[in-house]
Every structure is written in structure tokens, then in C-alpha cells.
N, C-alpha and C positions, 0 to 999 in steps of 0.2 A: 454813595448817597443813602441817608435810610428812609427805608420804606414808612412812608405816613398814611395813616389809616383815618379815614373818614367815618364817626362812631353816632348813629343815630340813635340815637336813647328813649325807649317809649317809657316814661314812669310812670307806677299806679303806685299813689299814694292811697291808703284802703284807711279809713275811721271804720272801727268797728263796736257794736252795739251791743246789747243782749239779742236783741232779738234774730242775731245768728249773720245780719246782711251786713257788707260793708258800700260806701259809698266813695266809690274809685277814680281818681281823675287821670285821665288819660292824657298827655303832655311827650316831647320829642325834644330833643337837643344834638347838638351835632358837634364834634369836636377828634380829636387828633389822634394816637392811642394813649398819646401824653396827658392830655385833657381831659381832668376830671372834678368834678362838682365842689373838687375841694380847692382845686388850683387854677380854676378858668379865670376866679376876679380880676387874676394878678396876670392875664398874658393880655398882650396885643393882637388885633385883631391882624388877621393873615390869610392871604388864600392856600388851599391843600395842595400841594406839592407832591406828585406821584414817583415822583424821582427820574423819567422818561420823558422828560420834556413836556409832558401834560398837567397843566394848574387850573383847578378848579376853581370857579369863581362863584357858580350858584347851580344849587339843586334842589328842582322841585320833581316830588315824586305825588300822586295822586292813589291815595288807602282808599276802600271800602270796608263795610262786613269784616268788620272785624269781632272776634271770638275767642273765650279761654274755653278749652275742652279740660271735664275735668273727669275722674274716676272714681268711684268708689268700689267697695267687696258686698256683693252679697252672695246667700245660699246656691242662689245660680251662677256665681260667678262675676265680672266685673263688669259694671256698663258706665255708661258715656254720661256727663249733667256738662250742656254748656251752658256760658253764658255769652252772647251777644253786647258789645260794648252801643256799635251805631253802624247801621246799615248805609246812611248816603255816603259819598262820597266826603273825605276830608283831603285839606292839601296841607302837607309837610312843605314850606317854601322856605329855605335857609339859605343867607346869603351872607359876605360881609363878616361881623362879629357871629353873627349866630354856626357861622359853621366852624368856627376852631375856637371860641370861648368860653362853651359851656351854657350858650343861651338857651333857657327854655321855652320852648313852644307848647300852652294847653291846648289838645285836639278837644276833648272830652269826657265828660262827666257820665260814669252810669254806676247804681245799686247795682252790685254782685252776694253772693251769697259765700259768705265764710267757707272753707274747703280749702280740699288740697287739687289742684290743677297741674295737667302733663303736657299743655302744652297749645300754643296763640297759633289762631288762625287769623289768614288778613287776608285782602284781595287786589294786587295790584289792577290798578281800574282805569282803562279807557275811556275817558271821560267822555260823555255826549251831551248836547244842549239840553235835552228832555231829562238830566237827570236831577234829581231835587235837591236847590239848592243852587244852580247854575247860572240862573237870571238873576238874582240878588246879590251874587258872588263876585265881584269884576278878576280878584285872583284865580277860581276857580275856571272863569270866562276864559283865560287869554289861554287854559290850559288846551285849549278848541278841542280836538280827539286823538291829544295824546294822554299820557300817562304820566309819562316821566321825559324831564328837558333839561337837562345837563350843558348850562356856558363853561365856557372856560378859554385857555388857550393852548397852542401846540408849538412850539419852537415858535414862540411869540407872536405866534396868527392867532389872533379869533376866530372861537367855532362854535355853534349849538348843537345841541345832540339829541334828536329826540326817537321817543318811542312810541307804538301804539301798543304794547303788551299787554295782555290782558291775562291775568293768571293769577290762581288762586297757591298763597305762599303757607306753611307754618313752619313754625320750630319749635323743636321737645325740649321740654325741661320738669324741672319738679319745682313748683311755686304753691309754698304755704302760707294761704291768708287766712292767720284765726285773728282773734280779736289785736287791736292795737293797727298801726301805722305798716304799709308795706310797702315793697318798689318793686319792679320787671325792668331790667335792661333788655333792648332789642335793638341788637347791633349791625349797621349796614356801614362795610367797610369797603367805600368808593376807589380805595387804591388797588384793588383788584377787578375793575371793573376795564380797563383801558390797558389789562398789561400789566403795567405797574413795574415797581424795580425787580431785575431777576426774572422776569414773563416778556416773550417779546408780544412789543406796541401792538397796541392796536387803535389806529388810527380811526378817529371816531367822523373822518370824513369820508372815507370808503365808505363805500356799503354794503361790498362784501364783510362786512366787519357787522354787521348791523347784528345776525344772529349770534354771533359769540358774543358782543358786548351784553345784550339781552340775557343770554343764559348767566354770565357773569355776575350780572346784577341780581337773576333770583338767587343766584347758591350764595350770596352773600349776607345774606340774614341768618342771625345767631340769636339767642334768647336766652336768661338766666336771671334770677333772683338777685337782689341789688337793694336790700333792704337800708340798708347803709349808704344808698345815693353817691357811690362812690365810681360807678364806671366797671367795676368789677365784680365777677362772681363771690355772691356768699360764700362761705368756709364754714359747717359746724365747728 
């Protein structure tokens, strides 16, 4: 069976200006390793298929605080310019079409400053009712104090799978936004989360299982320049 990859896509499309800032939307999509911006119109909609008897049917995962660290040189040496995209809580909820067609979700609008950046900070986030935005929210609501809630099925039984993980995630890369249009792929690849083909199962009804699927789920964010909206890493 082959291995299917569950590919969350954070794009920042960047207009940029004279005046040196761009104005970046932050946006997600979810799709296959097959599945990309160029070929999603044309598939039908499916659920992820781990190859292990586990099918994913919907994943919501719950960001904060999210951030590009960037770098520059001077005479003393290199220091840190981030930028902050949005501090509350956002919810990635992909289900259906949106998780292997290419559907995209916008989190995000924020001014960034042209530069070269090494690398996005996020915060997987424990939602709690007092956080802003919660009471207005009814999807962020049903999140109550988890994080992240994984349906699906397991040798044809339904399961839900959740977490209260709270942890702060990033991934390096080299992302150049001068002037003109830009994109960030930031990829979470769900078929290593449970095992997956070639990894023995992990059954997401144990509980013993609880802290590996967790740690799973952080090592599985990737990040890389995708100016081309293509699912793939840039190439000079």
C-alpha cells in the first residue's frame, strides 16, 4: 500500500510596495503528497488513508502566536527582526474536500516588512474559554481544552483522538520576501502520526499511545518557500 501524506499548507501570498512592507495572507490547505494547487480541481474528494488500517476523516488542529524570525548582518554580528502574524488562537478545521483537494483555508491577514527570514514560529495551543475569540467562535467553542481532535476510523470502527498539547513548534528555512507576490509551504504530514505504513500502529485508542502520537504530531511540521503555489520546495 502506499504511504499517503496529509500536507497542510500555510501560504503567504506577500504584495509588496515601495515602502519596503508587504501585506501577507496567511491561509492552509490540506491534501495528499499527490495533491497540489495545480491538480486538486480535478480530484474527488477522499478520506486520508494511512495504509494501517487508520482513515482519517477530519482534523482540527488549534495555532496561536504565530511568527517569522528573520536575520540580518551587522558590524556586531547577526541579530534576530520578527514578525508576529496573530497572537489569538486560529482553528485549521479540514474535513471532507478540504483535506485531499487542495481546499484553501484563509487564517490571516498581517503587514510584514520585506527581508529575508530563517524560519516560522507557531504555538500549538490548548484552547481555554477565556481565550480571545472563544465566546464568538462556536468552532473554536466545541474545541473545549484541547488542541488538536483527530476522527477517523480504525479497521472500520470509529474513533476521535484528542489532545491537550501545548507547545511551542518552528521550522528553519530560508524565505525571501522582496517586492512582488510570495508563498511559505508548511507541511504537517498526518501519515506519520498513527504509525503509518512501514511504522508499527499506533492505535489512537490506547492511551498508552497518547504520548507518542503527540510527539509525532510536533516532528511533523516542515516548512519551505513555495512561491510557485505548487506544494513544493523552490529550486533557484
Amino acid at each position: 500500500m502506499n504511504r499517503i501524506s496529509c500536507l497542510l499548507v500555510l501560504t503567504l501570498a506577500a504584495a509588496c510596495g515601495g515602502s519596503g512592507s508587504s501585506q501577507v495572507a496567511l491561509s492552509a490547505r490540506a491534501g495528499t503528497a499527490a495533491s497540489t494547487a495545480a491538480t486538486a480541481a480535478g480530484q474527488q474528494s477522499q478520506p486520508l488513508d494511512l495504509g494501517n488500517g487508520i482513515i482519517l476523516t477530519h482534523l482540527r488542529v488549534v495555532l496561536s502566536e504565530v511568527k517569522l524570525e528573520g536575520t540580518a548582518s551587522t558590524d556586531a554580528g547577526t541579530t534576530g527582526d520578527e514578525v508576529e502574524f496573530k497572537t489569538a488562537p486560529m482553528l485549521l478545521d479540514l474535513a471532507g474536500a478540504s483535506l485531499d483537494n487542495g481546499t484553501t483555508q484563509q487564517i490571516t491577514i498581517s503587514d510584514v516588512k520585506a527581508g529575508t527570514y530563517r524560519e516560522i514560529k507557531f504555538k500549538i495551543h490548548k484552547l481555554s474559554s477565556s481565550d480571545p475569540g472563544v465566546a464568538s467562535d462556536a468552532a473554536l467553542a466545541a474545541m473545549a481544552s484541547h488542541s488538536i481532535i483527530v476522527d477517523g476510523t480504525i479497521d472500520g470502527t470509529a474513533f476521535t483522538f484528542t489532545s491537550a498539547v501545548d507547545a511551542q513548534q518552528q521550522a528553519e528555512g530560508t524565505f525571501n520576501f522582496g517586492d512582488g507576490s510570495h508563498a511559505m509551504t508548511l507541511n504537517l504530514d498526518a501519515s506519520t502520526w498513527f504509525g503509518g505504513t512501514g511504522a508499527s500502529r499506533l492505535d489512537p485508542r490506547v492511551g498508552g499511545n497518547q504520548s507518542a502520537i503527540e510527539n509525532n504530531i510536533q516532528k511533523s511540521f516542515k516548512a519551505f518557500q513555495d512561491d510557485d503555489h505548487n506544494g513544493r520546495e523552490d529550486h533557484s
